[in-house]
C-alpha positions in Angstrom: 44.0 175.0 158.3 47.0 176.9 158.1 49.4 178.7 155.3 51.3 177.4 152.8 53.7 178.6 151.4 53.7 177.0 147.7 57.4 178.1 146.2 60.5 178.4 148.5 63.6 177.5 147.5 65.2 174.9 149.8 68.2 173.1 147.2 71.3 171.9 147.2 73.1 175.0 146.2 76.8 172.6 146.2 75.5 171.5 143.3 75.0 174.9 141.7 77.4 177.3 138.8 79.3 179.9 140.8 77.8 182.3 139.2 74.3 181.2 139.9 74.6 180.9 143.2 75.8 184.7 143.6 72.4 185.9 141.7 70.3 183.5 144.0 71.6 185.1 147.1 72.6 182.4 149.4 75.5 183.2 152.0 77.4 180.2 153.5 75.5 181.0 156.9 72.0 180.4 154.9 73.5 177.4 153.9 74.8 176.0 157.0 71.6 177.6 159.2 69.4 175.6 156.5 70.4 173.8 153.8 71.4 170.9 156.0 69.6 171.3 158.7 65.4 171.3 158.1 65.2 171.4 162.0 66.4 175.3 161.8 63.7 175.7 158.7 61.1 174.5 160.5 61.6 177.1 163.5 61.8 179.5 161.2 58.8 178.5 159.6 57.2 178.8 163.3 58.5 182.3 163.4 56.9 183.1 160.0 53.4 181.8 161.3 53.3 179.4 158.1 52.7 175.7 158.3 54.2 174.3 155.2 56.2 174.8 152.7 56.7 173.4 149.2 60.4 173.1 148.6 61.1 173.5 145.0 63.9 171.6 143.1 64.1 170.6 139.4 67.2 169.3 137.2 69.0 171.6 135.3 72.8 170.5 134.8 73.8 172.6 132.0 72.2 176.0 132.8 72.2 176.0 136.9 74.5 173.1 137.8 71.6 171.1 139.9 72.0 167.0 138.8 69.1 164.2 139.9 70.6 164.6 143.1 68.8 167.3 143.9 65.9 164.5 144.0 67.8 162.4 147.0 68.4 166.0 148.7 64.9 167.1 148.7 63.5 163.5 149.6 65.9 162.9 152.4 65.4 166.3 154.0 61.6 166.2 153.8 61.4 163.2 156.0 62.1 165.3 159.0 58.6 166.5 159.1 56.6 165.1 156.0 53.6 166.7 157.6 54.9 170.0 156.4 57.4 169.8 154.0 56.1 169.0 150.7 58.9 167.4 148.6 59.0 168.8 144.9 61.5 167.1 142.5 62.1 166.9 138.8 63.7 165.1 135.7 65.6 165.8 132.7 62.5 166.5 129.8 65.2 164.0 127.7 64.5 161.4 130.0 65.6 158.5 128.5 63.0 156.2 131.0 60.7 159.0 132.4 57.9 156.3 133.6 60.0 154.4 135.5 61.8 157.1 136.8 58.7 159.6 137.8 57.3 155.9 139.2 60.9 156.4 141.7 60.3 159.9 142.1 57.1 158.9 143.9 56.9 155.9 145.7 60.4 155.7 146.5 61.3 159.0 147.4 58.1 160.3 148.4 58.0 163.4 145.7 55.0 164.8 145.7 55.2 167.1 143.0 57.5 167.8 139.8 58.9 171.3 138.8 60.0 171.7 135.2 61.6 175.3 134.3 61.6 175.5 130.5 64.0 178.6 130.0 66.2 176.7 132.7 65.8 173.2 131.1 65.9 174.6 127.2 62.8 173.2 126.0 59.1 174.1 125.2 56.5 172.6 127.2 54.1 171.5 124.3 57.5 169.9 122.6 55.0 167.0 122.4 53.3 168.3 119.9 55.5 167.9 116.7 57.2 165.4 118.1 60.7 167.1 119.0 60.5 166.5 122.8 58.4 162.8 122.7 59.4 162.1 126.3 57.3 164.5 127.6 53.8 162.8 126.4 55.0 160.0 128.9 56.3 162.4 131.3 52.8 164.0 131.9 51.0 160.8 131.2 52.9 159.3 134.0 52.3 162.2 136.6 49.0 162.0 135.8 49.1 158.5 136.7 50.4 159.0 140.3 48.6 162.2 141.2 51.8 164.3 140.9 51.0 168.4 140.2 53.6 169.4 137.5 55.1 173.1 138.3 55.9 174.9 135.5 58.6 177.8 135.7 56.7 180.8 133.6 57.8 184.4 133.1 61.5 185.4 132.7 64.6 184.4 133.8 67.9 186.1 134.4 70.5 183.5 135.5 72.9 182.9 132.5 72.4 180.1 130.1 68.6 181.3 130.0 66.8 180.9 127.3 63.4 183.3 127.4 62.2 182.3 124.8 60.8 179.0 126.4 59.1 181.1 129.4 55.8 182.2 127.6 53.3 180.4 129.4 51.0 179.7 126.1 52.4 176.4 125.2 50.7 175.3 128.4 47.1 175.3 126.7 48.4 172.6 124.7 49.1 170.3 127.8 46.0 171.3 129.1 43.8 170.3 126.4 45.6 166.9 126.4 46.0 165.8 130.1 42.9 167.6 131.6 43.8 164.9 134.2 47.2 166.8 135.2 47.2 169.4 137.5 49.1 172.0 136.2 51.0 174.9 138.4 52.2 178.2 136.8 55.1 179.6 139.3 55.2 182.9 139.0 52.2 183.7 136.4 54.1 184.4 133.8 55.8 187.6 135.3 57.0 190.3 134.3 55.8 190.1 130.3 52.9 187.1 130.3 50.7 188.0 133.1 47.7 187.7 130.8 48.3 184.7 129.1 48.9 182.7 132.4 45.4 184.6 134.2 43.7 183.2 131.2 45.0 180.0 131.0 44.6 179.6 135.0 40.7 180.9 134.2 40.2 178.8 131.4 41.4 175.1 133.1 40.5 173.4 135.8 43.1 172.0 136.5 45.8 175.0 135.8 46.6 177.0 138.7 48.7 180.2 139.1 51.3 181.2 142.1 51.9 184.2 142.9 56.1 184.1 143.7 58.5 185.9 142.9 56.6 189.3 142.7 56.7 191.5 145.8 53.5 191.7 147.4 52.8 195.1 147.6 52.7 194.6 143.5 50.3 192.1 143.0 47.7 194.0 142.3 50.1 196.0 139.7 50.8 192.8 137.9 47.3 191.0 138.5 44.4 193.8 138.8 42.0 191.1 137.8 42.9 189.6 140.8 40.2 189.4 143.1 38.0 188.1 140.5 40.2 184.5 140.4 41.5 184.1 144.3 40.1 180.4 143.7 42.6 179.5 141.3 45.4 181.5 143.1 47.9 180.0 145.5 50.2 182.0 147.9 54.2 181.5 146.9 57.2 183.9 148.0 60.3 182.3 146.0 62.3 182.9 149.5 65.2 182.9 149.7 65.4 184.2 146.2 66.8 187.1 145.0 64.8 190.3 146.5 62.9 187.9 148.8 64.3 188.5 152.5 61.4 187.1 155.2 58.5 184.9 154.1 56.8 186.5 157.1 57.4 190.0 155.6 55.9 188.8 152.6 52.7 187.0 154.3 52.2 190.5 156.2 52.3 192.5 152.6 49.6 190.2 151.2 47.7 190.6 154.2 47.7 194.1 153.5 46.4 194.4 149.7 42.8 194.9 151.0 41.7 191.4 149.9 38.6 189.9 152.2 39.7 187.6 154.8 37.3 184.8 152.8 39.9 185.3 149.5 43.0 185.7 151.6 41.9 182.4 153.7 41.4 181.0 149.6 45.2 181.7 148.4 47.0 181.2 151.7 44.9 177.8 153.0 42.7 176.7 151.2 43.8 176.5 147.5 47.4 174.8 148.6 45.6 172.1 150.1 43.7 171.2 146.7 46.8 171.1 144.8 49.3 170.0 147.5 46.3 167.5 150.4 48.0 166.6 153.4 50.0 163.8 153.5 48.5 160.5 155.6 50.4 159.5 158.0 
């Protein structure tokens, strides 16, 4: 075994608002090193001692700029080393055809998970429900159907065009009750206002699991005290290059140093990535 690292942000930042792209951090040389060249990112990997890494992209035109080409990016630069790069893509929640297009998502493009991002995306998870957002009954039916976690963005956001008041993590129980098939992943637990609500939904479901990005390290145990009594359900994340996050190594190192046992550090950093995200066959 070896780490994952569940939530780093490898996108096609072309695609993104100027304004977004100045909050996310990025310089031109983080583009050119990476962006466009997943050789570099797996070296750097190396250097971080991690083995693989989920790269997170979703669709979001109106609020960060990033189109279904995002999916193409994401597919295409995973094929360097499929092994270790775990492809993550997304859809529109309006999906006009989600089935057929989660169906390409999958087999075509070898996606092996979908992020949605509510605040990002404008819409409330359990939209289902009253029938407002009918698309996304199929849209978790059909990733159900191919084995494909959904990643939900929970806790707040800052870009502009955010709307907050889709990032409480409670509308998940609903899609838990319903698809107890779908595997359900909370980025960031709910931080900085819903840390509760996503412990206990992570606690309550088998199938709903919590990472830990986006919150320094040295903080976890501020934000999730309760912590050591769920490292089963936990999965390592660091949001790099995001803003605040400068070295997935540094952040490995921090959680190393929380004063967790080596049995629940081995449980977020190896083993619980490989139940939600197996290794690809060759």
């Amino acid at each position: 075994m070896g780490i994952t690292d569940c939530h780093v942000h490898i996108n096609p930042i072309w695609e993104m608002r100027p304004e977004a792209v100045r909050l996310l951090g990025y310089t031109e040389a983080t583009a050119a090193r990476f962006l466009r060249d997943p050789t570099a990112f797996l070296e750097y990997l190396d250097q971080c001692q991690v083995e693989r890494a989920a790269l997170i992209n979703y669709v979001a035109p109106d609020v960060i700029g990033y189109t279904e080409k995002a999916n193409d990016f994401v597919s295409e630069y995973c094929r360097a080393a499929p092994e270790r790069l775990i492809a993550v893509g997304g859809l529109r929640p309006d999906h006009p055809h989600p089935a057929d297009e989660i169906r390409h998502l999958a087999e075509d493009l070898g996606v092996r998970a979908i992020k949605l991002h509510p605040p990002h995306q404008l819409f409330p998870a359990n939209g289902y429900v009253d029938g407002t957002w009918p698309q996304l009954r199929e849209i978790y039916e059909a990733c159900s159907r191919h084995q494909l976690p959904v990643i939900f963005h929970t806790g707040t956001s800052v870009f502009p065009r955010a709307r907050n008041r889709f990032a409480d993590p409670l509308p998940l129980d609903d899609v838990a009750v319903d698809f107890p098939e779908l595997t359900i992943v909370l980025a960031h637990g709910g931080r900085p206002i819903w840390m509760e609500t996503a412990v206990f939904l992570a606690r309550r479901f088998p199938n709903v699991w919590l990472d830990l990005s986006g919150i320094p390290p040295p903080r976890l145990l501020e934000y999730f005290p309760t912590l050591p009594r769920w490292t089963d359900k936990a999965l390592f994340g660091t949001d790099w290059p995001g803003p605040g996050v400068k070295d997935i190594r540094a952040n490995v190192e921090a959680f190393r140093g929380l004063g967790l046992s080596a049995d629940q550090q081995r449980q977020i950093l190896e083993e619980n990535p490989l139940k939600v995200f197996p290794r690809k066959v060759r």
